[in-house]
C-alpha positions in Angstrom: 0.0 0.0 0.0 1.3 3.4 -0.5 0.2 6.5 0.5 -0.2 9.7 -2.6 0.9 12.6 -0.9 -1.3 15.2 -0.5 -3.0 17.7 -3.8 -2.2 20.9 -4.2 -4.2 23.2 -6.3 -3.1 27.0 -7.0 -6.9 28.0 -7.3 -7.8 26.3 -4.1 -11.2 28.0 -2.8 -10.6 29.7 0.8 -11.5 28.6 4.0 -13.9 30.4 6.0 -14.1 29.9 10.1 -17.2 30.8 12.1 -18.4 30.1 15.9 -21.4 30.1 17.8 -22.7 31.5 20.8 -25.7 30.3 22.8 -26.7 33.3 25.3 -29.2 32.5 28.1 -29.3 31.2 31.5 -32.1 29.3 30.7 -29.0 26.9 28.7 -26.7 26.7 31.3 -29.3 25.9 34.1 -30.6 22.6 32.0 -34.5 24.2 32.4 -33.6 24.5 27.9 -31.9 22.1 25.7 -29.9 24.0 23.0 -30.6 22.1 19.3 -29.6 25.3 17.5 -26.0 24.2 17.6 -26.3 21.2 15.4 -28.6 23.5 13.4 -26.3 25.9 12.6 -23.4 23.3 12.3 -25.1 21.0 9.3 -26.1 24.5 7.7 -23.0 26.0 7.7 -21.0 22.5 6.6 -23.4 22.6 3.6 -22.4 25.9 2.6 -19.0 25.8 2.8 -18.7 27.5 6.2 -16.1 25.7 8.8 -17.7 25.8 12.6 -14.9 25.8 14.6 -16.1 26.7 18.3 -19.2 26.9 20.0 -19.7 28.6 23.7 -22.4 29.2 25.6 -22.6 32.1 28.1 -24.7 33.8 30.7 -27.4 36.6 30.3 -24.6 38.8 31.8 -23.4 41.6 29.7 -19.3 41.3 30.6 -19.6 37.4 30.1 -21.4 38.4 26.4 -19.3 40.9 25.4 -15.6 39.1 26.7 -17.4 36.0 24.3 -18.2 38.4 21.1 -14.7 39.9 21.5 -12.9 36.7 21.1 -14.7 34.9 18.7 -15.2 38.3 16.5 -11.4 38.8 15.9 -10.8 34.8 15.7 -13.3 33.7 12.9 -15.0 35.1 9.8 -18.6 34.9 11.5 -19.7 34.5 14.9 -23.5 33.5 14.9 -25.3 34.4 18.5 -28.5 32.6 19.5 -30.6 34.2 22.6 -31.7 37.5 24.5 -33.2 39.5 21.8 -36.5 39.1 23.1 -39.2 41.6 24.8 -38.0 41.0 28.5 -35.5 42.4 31.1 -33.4 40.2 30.9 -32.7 39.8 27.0 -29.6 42.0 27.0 -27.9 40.5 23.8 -28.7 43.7 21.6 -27.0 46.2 24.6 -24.1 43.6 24.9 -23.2 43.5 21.3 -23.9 47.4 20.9 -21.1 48.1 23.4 -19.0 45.2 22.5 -18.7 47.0 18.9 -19.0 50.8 20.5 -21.9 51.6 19.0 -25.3 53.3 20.3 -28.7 51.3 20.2 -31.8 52.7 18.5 -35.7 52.5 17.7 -35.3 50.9 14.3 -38.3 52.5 12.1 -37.8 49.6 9.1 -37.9 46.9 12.7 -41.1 49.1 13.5 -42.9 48.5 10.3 -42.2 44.9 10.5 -43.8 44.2 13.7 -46.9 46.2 12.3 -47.4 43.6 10.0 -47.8 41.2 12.6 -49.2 43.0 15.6 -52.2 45.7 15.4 -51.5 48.9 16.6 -52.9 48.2 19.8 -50.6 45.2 20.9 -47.5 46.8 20.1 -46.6 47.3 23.4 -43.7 48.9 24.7 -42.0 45.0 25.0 -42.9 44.3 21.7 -41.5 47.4 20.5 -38.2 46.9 23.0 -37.5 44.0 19.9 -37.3 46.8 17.4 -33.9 48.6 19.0 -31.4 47.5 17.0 -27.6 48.5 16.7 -26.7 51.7 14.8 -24.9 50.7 11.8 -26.4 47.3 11.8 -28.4 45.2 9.1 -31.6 44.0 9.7 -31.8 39.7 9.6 -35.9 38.9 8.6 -38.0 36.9 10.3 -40.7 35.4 8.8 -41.9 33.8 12.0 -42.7 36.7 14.4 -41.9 39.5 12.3 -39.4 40.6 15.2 -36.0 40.4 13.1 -32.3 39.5 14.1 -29.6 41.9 12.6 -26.0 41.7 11.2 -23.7 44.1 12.6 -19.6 43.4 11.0 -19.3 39.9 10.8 -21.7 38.9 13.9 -25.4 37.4 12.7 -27.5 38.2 15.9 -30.3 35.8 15.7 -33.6 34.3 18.5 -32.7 31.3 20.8 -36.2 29.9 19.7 -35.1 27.3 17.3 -37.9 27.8 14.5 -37.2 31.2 14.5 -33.6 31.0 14.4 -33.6 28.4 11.6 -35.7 30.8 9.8 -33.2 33.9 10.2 -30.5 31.9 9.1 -31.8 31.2 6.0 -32.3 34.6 5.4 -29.2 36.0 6.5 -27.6 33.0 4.2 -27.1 35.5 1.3 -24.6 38.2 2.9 -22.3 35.0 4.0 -18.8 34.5 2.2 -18.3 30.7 1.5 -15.1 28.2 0.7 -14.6 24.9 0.5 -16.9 22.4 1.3 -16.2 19.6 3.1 -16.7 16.1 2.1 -17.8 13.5 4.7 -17.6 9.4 4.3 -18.8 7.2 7.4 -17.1 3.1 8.3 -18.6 1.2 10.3 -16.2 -1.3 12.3 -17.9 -3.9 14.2 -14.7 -3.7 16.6 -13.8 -2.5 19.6 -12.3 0.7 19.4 -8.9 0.0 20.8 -8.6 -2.7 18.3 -8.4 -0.6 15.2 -6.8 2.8 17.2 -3.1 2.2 15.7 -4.7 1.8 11.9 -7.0 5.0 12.6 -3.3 7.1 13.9 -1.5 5.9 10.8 -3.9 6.6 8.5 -4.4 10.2 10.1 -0.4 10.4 9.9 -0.6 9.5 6.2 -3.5 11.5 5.4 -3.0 14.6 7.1 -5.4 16.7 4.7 -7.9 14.0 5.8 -9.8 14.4 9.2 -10.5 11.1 11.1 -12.8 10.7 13.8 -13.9 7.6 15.4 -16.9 6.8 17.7 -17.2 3.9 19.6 -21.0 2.3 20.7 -22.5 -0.3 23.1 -25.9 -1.0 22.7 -28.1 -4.3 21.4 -26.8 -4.4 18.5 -23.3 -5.1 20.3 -19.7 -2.9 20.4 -18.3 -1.0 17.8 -17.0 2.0 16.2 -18.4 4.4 13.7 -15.6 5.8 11.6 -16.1 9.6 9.6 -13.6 10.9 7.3 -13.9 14.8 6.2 -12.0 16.1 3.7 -12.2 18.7 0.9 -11.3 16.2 -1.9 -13.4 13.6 -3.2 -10.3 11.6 -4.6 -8.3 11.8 -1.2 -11.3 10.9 0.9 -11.8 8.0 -1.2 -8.1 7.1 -1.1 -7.9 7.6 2.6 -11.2 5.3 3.3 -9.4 2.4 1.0 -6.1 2.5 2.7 -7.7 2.6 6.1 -10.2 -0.2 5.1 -7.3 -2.4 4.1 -5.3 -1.7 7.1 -8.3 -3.1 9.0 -8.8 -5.9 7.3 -5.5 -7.2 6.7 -4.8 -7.2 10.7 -8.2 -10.0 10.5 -10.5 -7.1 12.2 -13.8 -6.2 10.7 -14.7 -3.4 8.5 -17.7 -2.6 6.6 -17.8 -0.8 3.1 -18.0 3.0 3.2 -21.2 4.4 3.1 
C-alpha cells in the first residue's frame, strides 16, 4: 500500500471559520436544551462554512461581550443565539452594541415589520423593545414573528427559539462569504475501538489533509466504532477510506464498506 501525498491546487477556494454563541441562562441551568447548535453546524458544513467553536454564556453583559470579543477577531462569523427578546433580561442587543461601541436605536424599518404582525394596539412597549437595534447594523428577517435579528460586522445576531432562528439563518444565508466544502464518508467497524486505534493514527499520519474521527458504541446491537472521514477532496477521501479499510482488514479485524 502506498500513501499519494497530499494535492495541491493554485486556485484552491478559501477557507472560511465561524463560531457560535448560545446566550441564556435558561442553557446553562438545564431548564432548555440547546438544538440550534447542530442546526447551525449542518447548515454552515453545507455551505462551505467551517464551525470551529461553540460557547455558551450567561445573560450577563461582561460574560457576552468578553465571548463576542474573542470569537469576532478569531473567525470570519460569529453566529449568537438568545436574548433579543421583549424581557429584562434579553440583554444581547446592549451587549453586542457596546462590545462594537456603538449606540442602540428605535429601528423605524424593525417598527414597520412588527406592524405587520401586531395591530397597533398590541405593540406594546416590550414588543416594541424588539425593534432597538444597533446603529450601523443590518436587519436579519423573520418570517416567524416578524421581530428580526440583525448583522452588525461579521456577527449574525439571531432568537434562541429554534424555528425562529432556523428561519433567520436562511435569510441571512445570502450576505455569507463561503469556501470549500467539506466532504464526509462514514465506516462502520464492528470492533472494539482499541482494536483498530493504531490503523485510525496511521492513517491520520498519512493522510494529514484528511480528518479522522472515530466513535465507539454499546448498545443491542453489540460494540463498535463508527468511523467519519472529512475532507475537501473527493479523490483523497476515497483514497484515505481504501487504505484505512485495508489496514483493517488485513490485521483479521472487521470493516464494513463505506457508506
Amino acid at each position: 500500500m502506498q500513501d499519494r501525498p497530499p494535492e495541491t491546487d493554485a486556485a484552491q477556494t478559501e477557507i472560511v471559520t465561524a463560531a457560535v454563541l448560545v446566550i441564556g441562562d435558561e442553557i446553562l441551568s438545564g431548564r432548555t436544551k440547546d438544538t440550534n447548535i447542530a442546526t447551525i453546524a449542518q447548515h454552515l458544513t453545507s455551505i462551505g462554512i467551517r464551525l470551529c467553536e461553540a460557547r455558551v454564556v450567561a445573560d450577563d453583559q461582561a460574560a457576552i461581550i468578553a465571548a463576542l470579543d474573542a470569537l469576532r477577531t478569531r473567525y470570519d462569523y460569529v453566529f449568537s443565539t438568545g436574548g433579543i427578546g421583549p424581557t429584562h433580561d434579553d440583554i444581547t442587543t446592549d451587549s453586542v452594541a457596546r462590545a462594537f461601541g456603538v449606540a442602540v436605536e428605535t429601528n423605524q424599518r424593525a417598527v414597520a415589520m412588527m406592524r405587520e404582525f401586531y395591530p397597533e394596539s398590541e405593540l406594546t412597549p416590550s414588543r416594541l423593545r424588539m425593534t432597538r437595534i444597533p446603529v450601523g447594523a443590518e436587519l436579519i428577517e423573520n418570517p416567524v414573528s416578524k421581530a428580526p435579528g440583525f448583522m452588525i460586522g461579521n456577527v449574525a445576531v439571531m432568537a434562541g427559539i429554534p424555528r425562529i432562528m432556523t428561519a433567520m439563518l436562511k435569510n441571512v444565508t445570502s450576505r455569507l462569504r463561503t469556501g470549500e466544502k467539506l466532504l464526509s464518508l462514514s465506516i462502520h467497524a464492528p470492533e472494539l475501538e482499541s482494536n483498530i486505534a493504531e490503523f485510525l493514527s496511521a492513517t491520520q499520519i498519512a493522510f494529514p489533509d484528511v480528518m479522522i474521527g472515530s466513535y465507539p458504541y454499546s448498545d443491542e446491537r453489540g460494540r463498535g466504532t463508527y468511523l467519519t472521514l472529512r475532507a475537501v477532496s473527493a479523490e483523497r477521501l476515497r483514497t484515505a477510506a481504501t487504505v484505512l479499510i485495508e489496514r483493517i482488514r488485513e490485521a483479521g479485524w472487521r470493516c464494513d464498506d463505506p457508506e
